[in-house]
C-alpha positions in Angstrom: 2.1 10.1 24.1 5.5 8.6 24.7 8.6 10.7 23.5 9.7 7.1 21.2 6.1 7.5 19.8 6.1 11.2 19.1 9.4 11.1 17.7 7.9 8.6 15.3 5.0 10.3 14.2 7.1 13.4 13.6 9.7 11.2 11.5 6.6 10.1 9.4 5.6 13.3 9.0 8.3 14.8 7.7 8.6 12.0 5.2 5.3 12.6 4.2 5.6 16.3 3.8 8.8 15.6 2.0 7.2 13.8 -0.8 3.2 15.5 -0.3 5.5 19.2 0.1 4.4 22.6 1.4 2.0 25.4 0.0 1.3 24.1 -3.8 0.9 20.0 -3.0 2.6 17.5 -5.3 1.1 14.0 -5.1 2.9 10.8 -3.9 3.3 8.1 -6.7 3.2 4.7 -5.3 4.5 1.7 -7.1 1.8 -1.3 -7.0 3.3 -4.0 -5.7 6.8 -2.3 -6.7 7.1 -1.7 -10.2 4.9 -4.5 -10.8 4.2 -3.5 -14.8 8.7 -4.6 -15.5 9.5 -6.4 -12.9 7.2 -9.2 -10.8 5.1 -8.6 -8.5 6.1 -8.0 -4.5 9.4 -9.2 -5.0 13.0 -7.5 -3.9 13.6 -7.1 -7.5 10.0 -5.1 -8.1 10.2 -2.8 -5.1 13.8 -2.0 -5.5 13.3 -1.3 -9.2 10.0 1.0 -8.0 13.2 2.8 -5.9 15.2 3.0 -9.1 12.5 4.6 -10.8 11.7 7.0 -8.7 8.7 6.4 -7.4 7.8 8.1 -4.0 6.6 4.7 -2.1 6.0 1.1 -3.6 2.6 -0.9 -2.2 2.9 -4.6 -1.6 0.4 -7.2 0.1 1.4 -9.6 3.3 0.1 -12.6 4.8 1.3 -14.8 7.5 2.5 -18.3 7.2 2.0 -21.7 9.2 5.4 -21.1 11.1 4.3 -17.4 11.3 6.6 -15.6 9.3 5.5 -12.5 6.9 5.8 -13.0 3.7 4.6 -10.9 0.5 2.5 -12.0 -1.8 -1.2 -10.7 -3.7 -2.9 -14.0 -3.7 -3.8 -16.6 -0.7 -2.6 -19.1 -3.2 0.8 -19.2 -5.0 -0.8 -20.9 -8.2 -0.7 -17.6 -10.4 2.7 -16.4 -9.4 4.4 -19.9 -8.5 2.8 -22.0 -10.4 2.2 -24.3 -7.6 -1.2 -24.2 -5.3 -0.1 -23.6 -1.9 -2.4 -21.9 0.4 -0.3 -19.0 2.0 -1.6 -18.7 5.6 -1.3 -22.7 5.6 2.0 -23.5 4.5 5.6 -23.1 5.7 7.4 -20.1 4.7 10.6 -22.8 3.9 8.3 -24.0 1.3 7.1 -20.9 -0.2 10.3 -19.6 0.0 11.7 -22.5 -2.6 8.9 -21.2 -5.5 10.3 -19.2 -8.5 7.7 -16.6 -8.6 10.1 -14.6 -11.3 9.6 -16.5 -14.3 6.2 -15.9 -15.2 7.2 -12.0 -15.6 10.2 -12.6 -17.3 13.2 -15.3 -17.7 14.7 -12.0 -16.2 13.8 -12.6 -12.7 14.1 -16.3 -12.8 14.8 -17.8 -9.3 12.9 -14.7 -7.9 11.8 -15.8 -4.1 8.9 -15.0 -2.1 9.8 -12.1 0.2 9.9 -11.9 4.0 8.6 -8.8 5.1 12.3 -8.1 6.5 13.8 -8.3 3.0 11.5 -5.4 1.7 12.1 -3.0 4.4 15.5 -3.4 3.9 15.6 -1.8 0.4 13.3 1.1 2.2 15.2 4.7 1.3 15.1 6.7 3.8 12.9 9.5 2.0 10.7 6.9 1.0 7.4 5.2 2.3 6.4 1.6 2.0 2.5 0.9 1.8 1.7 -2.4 3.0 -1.6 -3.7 2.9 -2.3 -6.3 5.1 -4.0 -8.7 3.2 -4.4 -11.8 6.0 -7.5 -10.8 8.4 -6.8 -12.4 11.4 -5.5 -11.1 14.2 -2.6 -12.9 14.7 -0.8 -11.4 12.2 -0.4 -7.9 13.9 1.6 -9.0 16.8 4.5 -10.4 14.7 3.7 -7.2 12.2 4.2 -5.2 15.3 7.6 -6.6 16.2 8.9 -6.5 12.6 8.0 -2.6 12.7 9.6 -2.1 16.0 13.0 -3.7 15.2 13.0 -1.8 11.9 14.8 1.4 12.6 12.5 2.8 9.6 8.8 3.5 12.1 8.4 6.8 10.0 8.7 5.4 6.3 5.5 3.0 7.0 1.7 3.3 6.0 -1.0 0.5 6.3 -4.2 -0.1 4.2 -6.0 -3.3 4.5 -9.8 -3.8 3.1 -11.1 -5.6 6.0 -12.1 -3.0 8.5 -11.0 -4.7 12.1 -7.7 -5.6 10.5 -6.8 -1.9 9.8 -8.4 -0.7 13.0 -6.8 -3.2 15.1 -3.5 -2.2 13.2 -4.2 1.4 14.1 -4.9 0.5 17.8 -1.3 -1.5 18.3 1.0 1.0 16.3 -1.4 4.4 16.8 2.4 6.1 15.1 1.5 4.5 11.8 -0.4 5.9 9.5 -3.5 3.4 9.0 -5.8 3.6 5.7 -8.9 1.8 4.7 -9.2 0.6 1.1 -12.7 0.5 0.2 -13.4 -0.3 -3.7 -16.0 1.4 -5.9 -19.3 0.2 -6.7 -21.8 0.3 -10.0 -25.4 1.1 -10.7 -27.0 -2.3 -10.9 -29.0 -1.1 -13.9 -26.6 1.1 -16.1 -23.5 -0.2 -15.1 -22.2 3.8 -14.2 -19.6 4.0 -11.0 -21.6 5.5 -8.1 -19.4 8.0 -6.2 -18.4 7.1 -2.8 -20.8 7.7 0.3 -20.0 9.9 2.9 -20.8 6.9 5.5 -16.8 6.1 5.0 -15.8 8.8 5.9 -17.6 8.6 9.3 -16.4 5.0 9.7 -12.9 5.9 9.2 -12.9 8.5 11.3 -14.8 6.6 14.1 -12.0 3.6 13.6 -9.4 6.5 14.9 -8.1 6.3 11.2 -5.8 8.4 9.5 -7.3 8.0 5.5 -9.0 6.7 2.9 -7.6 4.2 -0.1 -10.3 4.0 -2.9 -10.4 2.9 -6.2 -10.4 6.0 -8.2 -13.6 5.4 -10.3 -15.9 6.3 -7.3 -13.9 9.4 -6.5 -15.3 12.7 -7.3 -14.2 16.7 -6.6 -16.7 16.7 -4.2 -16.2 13.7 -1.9 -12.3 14.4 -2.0 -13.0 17.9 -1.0 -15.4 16.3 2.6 -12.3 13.8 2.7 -10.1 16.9 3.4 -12.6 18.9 5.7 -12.6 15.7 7.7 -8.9 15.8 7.8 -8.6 12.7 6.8 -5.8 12.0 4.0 -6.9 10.4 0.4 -5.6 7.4 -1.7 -6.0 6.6 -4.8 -5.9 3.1 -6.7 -4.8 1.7 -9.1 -4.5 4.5 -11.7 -2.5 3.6 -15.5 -3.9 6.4 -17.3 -2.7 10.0 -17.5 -5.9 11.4 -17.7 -7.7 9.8 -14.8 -3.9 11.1 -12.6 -4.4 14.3 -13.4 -7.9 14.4 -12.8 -6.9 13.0 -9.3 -4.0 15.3 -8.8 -7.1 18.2 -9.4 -8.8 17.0 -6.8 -6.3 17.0 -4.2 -5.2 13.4 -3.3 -2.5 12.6 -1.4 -1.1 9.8 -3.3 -1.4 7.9 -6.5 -1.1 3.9 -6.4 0.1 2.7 -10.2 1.4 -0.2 -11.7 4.1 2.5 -13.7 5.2 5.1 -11.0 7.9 6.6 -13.0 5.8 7.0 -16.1 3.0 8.5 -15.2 4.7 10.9 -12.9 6.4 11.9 -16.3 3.1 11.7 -18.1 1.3 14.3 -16.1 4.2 16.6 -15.6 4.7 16.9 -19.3 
């Protein structure tokens, strides 16, 4: 291990263990796509509000574009957001870039652009962590990704979770100092409809993929797969979590951080 990367993972560590803490554990609230439930979705405005707030980390979702720029955004379309039906991955950023995706929030954020990837990390505290899920699955996005994390200055307040398994691996395997999560999302009986819990089989693929954690949907998550996730020594995510109840049950069972659309909130909620 190179002393740049070691210094790395010991910065990220020390951010984690910052907001994760020492002997009794306190739980990382992470603002979904910022502080998506005021302020629109992975914009500057949402993320630095989730900073404002007080949330521990903010979440938001990337793709590439045509001229291969990184740009945040949930959808592979802009329709919902922009109101125009661009395909992300296919169109220039200069044209995604002259959307208002603001306005359907709130006149508020009218004008509200399309974020580079730059113009989040910017806002990044220093005691903070940004989860970004990589939402694009190809390949090519990494590289870029990669050089956008290197030029940063800010290696130790980054974590990546993507669903698709060789994106998050391959992210893993070209920045092995970042933190790297799978998401995996929960799954119901076919005939009552009930929430199975999660299997133990991802556990042994994440660990195989050389990756640091697991991001699940809470409803799959029980004491006793959170408790394997920690013998594995593997860290545990949760999403997306709006109700007190469900937190604290989470907090019980020992995961490391909270993904919710009110970060401030429900911190306050379950600390009542």
């Amino acid at each position: 291990m190179t002393d740049n990367i070691l210094l790395s993972v010991c910065t990220a560590l020390t951010v984690m263990l910052t907001i994760i803490g020492c002997g009794h554990k306190q739980v990382a609230f992470i603002g979904h796509r910022g502080a998506s439930h005021i302020a629109p979705e992975n914009t500057v405005a949402s993320v630095k509000l989730a900073w404002e707030l007080g949330a521990d980390g903010a979440e938001i979702d990337i793709y590439l574009t045509s001229d291969s720029r990184i740009v945040a955004n949930h959808d592979d379309t802009t329709k919902r957001t922009g109101g125009i039906d661009y395909t992300v991955i296919d169109t220039d950023s200069e044209i995604l870039r002259m959307l208002d995706v603001g306005s359907w929030k709130s006149q508020r954020y009218k004008g509200e652009k399309i974020p580079f990837l730059e113009e989040i990390i910017a806002t990044v505290p220093d005691d903070r962590i940004l989860v970004i899920e990589i939402k694009d699955s190809r390949p090519e996005i990494l590289s870029p990704l990669k050089k956008i994390v290197n030029t940063s200055g800010k290696k130790g307040s980054f974590v990546f979770i993507a669903f698709d398994y060789e994106i998050i691996c391959g992210a893993k395997e070209a920045m092995p100092e970042i933190p790297a999560y799978w998401l995996s999302g929960s799954r119901k009986d076919e005939n009552t409809g009930k929430v199975l819990p999660y299997s133990a089989e991802l556990i042994e693929k994440t660990k195989a993929g050389g990756l640091d954690g697991l991001n699940l949907h809470h409803g799959g998550v029980t004491a006793e797969f959170a408790k394997k996730v920690r013998k594995a020594g593997l860290g545990l995510y949760v999403w997306t979590v709006n109700d007190p109840e469900t937190a604290r049950r989470m907090v019980e069972y020992g995961v490391d951080a909270i993904t919710t659309d009110r970060p401030s909130w429900l911190k306050e909620q379950i600390t009542k």
